[in-house]
MINU-775207 format. One line per field, with one value per atom (N, C-alpha, C, CB): x, z, y; atom name; residue number from 1. Coordinates in steps of 0.001 Angstrom, whole numbers, padded with zeros to 6 digits. Each point is the difference from the previous one (the first is absolute). Glycine has a CB too. Layout:
BEGIN
px: c(X;...) $
pz: c(Z;...) $
py: c(Y;...) $
zator: c(CA;...) $
dolum: c(NUM;...) $
***
This chain:
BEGIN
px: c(112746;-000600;-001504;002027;-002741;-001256;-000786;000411;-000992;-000237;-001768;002688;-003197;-001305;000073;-000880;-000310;000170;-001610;002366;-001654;-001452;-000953;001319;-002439;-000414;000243;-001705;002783;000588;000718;-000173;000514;000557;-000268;001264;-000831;-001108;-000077;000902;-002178;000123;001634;-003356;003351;001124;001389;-001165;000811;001567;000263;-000188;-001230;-000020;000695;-002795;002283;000524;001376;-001976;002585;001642;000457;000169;-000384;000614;000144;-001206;-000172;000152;000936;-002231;001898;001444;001246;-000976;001384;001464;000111;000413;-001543;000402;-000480;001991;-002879;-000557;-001039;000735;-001013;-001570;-000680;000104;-001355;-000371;-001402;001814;-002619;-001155;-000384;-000096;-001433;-000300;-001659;001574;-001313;-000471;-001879;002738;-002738;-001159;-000960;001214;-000104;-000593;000381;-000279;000314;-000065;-001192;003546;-004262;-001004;000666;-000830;001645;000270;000365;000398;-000993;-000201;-000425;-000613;-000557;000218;000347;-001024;001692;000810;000890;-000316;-000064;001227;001593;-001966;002566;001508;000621;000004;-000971;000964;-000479;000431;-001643;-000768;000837;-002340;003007;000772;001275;-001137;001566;000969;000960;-000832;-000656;000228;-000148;-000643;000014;-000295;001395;-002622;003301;001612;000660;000392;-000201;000361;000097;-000325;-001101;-000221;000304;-000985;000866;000404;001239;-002623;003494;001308;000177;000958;-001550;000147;000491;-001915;002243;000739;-001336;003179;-003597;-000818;000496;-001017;000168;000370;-001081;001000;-000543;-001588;000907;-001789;000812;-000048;-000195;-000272;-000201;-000433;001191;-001677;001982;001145;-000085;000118;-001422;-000599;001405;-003297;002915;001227;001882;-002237;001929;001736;000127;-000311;-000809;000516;-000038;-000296;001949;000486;-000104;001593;-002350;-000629;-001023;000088;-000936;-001379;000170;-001061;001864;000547;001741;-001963;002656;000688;000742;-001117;002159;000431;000326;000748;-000521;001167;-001546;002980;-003975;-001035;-000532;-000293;000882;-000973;001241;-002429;001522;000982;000450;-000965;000985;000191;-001126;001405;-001111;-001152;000561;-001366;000988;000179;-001111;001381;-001027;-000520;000198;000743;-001140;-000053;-000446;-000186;001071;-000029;-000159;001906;-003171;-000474;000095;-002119;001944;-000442;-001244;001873;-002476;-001718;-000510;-000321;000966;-000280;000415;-000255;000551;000846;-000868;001929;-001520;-001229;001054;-001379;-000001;-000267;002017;-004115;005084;000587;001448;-001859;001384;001472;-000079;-000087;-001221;-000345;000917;-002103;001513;001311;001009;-001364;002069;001257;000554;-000440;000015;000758;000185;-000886;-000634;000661;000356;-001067;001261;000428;002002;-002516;003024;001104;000314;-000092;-001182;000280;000152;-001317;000580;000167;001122;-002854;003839;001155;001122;-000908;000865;000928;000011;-000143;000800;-000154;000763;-000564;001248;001105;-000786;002456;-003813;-000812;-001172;000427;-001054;-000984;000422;-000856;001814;000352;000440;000442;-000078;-000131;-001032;001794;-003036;-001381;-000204;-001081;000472;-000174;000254;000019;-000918;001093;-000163;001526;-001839;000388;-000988;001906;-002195;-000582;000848;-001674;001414;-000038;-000694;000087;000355;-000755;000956;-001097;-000160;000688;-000736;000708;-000010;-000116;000295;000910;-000777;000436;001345;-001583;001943;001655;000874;-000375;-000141;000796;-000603;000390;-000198;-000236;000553;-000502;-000257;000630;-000640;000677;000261;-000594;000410;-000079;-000693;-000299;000457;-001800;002195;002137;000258;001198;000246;-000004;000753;-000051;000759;001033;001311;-001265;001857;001826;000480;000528;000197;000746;000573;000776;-001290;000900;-001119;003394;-004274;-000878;-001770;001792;-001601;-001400;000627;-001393) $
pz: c(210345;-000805;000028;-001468;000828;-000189;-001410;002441;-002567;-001527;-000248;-000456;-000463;-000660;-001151;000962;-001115;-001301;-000688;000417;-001706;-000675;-000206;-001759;000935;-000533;-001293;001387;-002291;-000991;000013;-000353;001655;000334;000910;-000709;000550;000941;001361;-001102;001673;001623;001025;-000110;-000532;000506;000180;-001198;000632;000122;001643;-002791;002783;001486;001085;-000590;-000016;000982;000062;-000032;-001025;-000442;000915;-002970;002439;000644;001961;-002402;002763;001220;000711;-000508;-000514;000154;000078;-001629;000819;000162;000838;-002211;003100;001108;000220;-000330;-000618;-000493;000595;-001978;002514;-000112;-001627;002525;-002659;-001623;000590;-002298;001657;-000680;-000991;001087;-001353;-001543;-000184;-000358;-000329;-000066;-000190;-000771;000465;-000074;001360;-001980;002816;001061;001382;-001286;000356;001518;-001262;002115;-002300;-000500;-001770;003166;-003745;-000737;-001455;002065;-002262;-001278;-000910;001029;-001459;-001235;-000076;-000434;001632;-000247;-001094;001825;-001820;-001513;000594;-001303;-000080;000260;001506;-002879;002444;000905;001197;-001681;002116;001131;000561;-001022;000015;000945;-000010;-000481;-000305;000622;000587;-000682;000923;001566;001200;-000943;000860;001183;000067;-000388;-000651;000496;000767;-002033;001225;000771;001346;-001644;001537;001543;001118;-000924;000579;001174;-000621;001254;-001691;-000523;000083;000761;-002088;000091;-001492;001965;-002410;-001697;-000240;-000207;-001247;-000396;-001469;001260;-001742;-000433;-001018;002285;-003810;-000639;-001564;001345;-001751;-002008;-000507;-000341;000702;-000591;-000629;001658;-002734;-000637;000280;-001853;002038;000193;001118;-000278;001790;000701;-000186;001575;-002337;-001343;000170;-002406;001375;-000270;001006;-002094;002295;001148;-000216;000491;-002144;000379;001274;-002648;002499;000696;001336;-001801;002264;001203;000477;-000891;000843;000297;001216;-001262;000979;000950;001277;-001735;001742;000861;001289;-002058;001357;000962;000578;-000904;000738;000461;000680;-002218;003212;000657;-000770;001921;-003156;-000882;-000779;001512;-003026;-000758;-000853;000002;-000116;-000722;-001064;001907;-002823;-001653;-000412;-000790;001355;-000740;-001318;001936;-002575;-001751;-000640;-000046;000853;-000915;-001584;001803;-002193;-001322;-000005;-000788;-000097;000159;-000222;-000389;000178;000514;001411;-002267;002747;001290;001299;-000644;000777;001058;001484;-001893;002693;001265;000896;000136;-000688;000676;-000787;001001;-001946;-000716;000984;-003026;002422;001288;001280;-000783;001126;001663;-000038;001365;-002007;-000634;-000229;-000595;-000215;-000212;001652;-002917;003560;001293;000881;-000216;-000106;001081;-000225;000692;-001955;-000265;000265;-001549;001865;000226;001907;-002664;003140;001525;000536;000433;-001304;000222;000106;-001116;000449;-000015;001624;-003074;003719;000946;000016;000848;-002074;-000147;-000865;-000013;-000782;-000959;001206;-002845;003736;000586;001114;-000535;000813;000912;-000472;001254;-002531;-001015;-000828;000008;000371;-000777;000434;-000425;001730;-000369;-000890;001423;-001814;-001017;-001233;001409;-001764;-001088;-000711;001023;-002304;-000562;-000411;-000754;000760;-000245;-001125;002223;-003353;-000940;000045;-001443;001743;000034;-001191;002730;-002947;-001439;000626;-002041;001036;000361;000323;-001341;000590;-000391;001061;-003243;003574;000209;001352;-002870;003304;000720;-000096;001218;-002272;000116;000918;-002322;002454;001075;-000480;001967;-001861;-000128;001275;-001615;001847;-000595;000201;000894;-001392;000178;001609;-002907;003284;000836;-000310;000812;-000133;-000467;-000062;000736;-001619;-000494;001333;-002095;002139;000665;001571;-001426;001602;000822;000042;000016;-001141;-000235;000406;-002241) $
py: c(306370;001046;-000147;000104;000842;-000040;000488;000171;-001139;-000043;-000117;-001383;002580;-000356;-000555;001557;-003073;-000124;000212;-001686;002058;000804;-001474;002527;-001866;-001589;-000324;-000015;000255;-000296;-001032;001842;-002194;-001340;-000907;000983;-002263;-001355;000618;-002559;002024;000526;-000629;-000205;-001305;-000802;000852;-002061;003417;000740;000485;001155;-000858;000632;-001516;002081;-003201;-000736;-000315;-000701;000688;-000485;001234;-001185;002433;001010;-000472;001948;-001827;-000436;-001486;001439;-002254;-001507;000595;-001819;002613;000749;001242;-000784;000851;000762;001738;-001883;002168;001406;000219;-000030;001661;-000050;000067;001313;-002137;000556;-000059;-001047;002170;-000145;-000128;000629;-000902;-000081;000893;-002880;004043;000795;-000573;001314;-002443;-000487;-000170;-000975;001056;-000181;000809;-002062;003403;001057;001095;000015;-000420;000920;000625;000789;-001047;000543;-000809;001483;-002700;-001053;000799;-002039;002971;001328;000933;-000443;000959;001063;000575;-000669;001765;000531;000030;002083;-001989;000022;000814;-000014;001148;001235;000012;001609;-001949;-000538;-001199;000739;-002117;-000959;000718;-002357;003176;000726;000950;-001068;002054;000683;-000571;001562;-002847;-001073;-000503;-000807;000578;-000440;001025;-001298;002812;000597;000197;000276;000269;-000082;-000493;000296;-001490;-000820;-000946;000000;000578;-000144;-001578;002466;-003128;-001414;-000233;-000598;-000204;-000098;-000723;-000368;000913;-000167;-001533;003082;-003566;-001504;-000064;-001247;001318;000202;-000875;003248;-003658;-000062;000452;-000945;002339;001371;000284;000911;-000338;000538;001549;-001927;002497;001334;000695;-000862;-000533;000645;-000257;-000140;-000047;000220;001382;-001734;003053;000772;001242;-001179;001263;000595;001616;-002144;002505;001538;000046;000563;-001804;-000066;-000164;-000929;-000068;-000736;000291;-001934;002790;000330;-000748;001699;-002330;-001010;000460;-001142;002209;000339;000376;001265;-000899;000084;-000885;001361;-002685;-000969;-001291;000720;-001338;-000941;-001065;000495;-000493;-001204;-000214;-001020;000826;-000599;-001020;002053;-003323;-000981;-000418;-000490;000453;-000336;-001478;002402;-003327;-001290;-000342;-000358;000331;000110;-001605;002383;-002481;-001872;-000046;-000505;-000622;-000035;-000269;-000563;001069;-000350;-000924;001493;-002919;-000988;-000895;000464;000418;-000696;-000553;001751;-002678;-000804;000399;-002785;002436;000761;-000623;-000234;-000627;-000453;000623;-002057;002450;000924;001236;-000568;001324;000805;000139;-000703;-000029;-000125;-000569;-000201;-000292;000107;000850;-001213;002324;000968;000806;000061;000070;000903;-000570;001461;-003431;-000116;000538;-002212;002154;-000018;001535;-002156;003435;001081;-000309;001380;-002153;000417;-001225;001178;-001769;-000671;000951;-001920;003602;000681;001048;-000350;000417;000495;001277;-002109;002010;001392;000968;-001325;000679;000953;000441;-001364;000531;000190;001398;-002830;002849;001004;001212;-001628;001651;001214;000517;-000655;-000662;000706;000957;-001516;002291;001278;000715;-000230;001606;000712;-000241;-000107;-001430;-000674;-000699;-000094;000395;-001490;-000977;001075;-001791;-001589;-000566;-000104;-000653;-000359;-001451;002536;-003767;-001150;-000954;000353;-001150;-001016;-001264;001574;-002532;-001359;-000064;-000874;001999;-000485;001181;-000872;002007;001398;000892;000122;000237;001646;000935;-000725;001614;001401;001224;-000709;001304;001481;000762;-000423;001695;001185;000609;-000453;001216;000299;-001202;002363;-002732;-001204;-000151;-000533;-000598;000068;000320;-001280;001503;000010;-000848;001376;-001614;-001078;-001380;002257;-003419;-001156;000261;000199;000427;-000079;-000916;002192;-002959;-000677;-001512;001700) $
zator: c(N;CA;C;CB;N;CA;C;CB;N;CA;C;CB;N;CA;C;CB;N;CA;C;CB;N;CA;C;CB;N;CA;C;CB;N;CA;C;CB;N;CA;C;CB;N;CA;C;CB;N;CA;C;CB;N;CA;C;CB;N;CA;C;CB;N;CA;C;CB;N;CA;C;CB;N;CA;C;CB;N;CA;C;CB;N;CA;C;CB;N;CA;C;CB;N;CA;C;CB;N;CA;C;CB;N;CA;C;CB;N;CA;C;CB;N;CA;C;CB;N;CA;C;CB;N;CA;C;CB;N;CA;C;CB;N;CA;C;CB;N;CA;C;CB;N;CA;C;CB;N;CA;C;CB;N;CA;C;CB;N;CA;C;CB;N;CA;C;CB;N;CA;C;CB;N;CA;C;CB;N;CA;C;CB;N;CA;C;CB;N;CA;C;CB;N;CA;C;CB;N;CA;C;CB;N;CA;C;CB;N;CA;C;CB;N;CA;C;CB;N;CA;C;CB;N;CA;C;CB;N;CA;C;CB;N;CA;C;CB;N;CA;C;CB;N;CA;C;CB;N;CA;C;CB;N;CA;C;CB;N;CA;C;CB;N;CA;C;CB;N;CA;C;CB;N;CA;C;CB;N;CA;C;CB;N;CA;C;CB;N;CA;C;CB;N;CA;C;CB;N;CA;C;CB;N;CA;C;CB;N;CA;C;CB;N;CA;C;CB;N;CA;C;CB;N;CA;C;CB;N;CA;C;CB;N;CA;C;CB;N;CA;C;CB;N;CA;C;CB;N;CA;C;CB;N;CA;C;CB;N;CA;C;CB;N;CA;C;CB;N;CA;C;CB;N;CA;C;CB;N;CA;C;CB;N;CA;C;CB;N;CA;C;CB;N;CA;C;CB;N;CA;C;CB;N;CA;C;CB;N;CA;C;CB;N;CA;C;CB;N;CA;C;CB;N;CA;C;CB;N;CA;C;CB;N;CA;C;CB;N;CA;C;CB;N;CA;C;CB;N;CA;C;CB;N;CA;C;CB;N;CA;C;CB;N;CA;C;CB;N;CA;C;CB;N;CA;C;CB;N;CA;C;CB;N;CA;C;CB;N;CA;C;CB;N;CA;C;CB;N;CA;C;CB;N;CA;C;CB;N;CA;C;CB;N;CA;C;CB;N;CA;C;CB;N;CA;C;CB;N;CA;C;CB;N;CA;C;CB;N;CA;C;CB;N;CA;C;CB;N;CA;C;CB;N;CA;C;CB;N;CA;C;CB;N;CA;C;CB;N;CA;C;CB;N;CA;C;CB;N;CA;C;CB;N;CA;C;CB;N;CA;C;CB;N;CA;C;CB;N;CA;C;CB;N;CA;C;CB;N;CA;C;CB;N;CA;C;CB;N;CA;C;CB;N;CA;C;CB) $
dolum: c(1;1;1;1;2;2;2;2;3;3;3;3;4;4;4;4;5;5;5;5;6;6;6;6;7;7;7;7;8;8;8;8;9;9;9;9;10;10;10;10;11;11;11;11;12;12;12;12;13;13;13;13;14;14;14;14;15;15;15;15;16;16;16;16;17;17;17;17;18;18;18;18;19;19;19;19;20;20;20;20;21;21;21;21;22;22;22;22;23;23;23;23;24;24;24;24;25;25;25;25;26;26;26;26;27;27;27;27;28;28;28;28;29;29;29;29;30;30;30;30;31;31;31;31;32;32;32;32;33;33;33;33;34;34;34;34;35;35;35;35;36;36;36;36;37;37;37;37;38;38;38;38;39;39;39;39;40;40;40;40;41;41;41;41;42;42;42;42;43;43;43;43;44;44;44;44;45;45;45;45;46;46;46;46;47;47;47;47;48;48;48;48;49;49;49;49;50;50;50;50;51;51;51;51;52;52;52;52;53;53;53;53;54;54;54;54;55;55;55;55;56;56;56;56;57;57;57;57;58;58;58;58;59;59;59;59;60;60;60;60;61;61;61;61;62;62;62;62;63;63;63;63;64;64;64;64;65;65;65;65;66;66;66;66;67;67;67;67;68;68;68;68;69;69;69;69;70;70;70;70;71;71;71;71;72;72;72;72;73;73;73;73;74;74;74;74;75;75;75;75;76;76;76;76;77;77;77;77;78;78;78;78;79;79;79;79;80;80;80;80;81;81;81;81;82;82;82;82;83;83;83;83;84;84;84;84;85;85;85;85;86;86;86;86;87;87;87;87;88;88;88;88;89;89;89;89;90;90;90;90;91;91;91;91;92;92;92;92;93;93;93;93;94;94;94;94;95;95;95;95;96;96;96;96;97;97;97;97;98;98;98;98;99;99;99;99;100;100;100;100;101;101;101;101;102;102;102;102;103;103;103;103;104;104;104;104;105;105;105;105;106;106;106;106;107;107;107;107;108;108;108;108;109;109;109;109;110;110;110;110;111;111;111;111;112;112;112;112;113;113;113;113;114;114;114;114;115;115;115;115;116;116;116;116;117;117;117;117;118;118;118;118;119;119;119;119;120;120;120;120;121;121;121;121;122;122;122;122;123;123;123;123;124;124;124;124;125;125;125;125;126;126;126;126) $
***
């Protein structure tokens, strides 16, 4: 897959992603570190990559509409969470290989504990 990550989260995501086999960028470093929301994500669009943020902004699926986009994932830290929970949580999102191939389409909102999607999957397929 191919994945942007915003700068809401450690740069190190871009690298985990790539250890497990992804293309990722990190928006910091293709020209776009202040970019606004909708600016990083028509840049997902576009070039149809799942976008990877702490933004809660891209949660609401009036704004971001899943089905328009190759995948959006919502990493839902706690706001104290150090840089290694962090990747924990996505690394436990890019261990699923039955969610990653149904991101398109889809958000993704991952935690310590859960992944839910927007629609979800059908039942006995995660």
């Amino acid at each position: 897959m191919r994945f942007l990550v915003d700068a809401s989260l450690p740069r190190l995501c871009a690298a985990l992603m790539r250890r497990h086999g992804h293309d990722a960028d990190d928006v910091r470093d293709i020209g776009l570190r202040c970019a606004a929301d909708p600016v990083i994500a028509r840049h997902a669009k576009e070039n149809r990559v799942s976008l990877v943020s702490a933004d809660f902004d891209f949660a609401d699926i009036r704004v971001y509409p899943p089905s328009e986009y190759h995948g959006i994932v919502v990493i839902n830290r706690p706001p104290n969470a150090n840089v290694a929970e962090v990747l924990a949580m996505l690394d436990g999102l890019l261990g699923k290989p039955a969610i990653l191939a149904a991101l398109p389409g889809r958000l993704a909102i991952v935690d310590a504990k859960r992944i839910r999607l927007q629609p979800p999957l059908p039942r006995g397929t995660q």
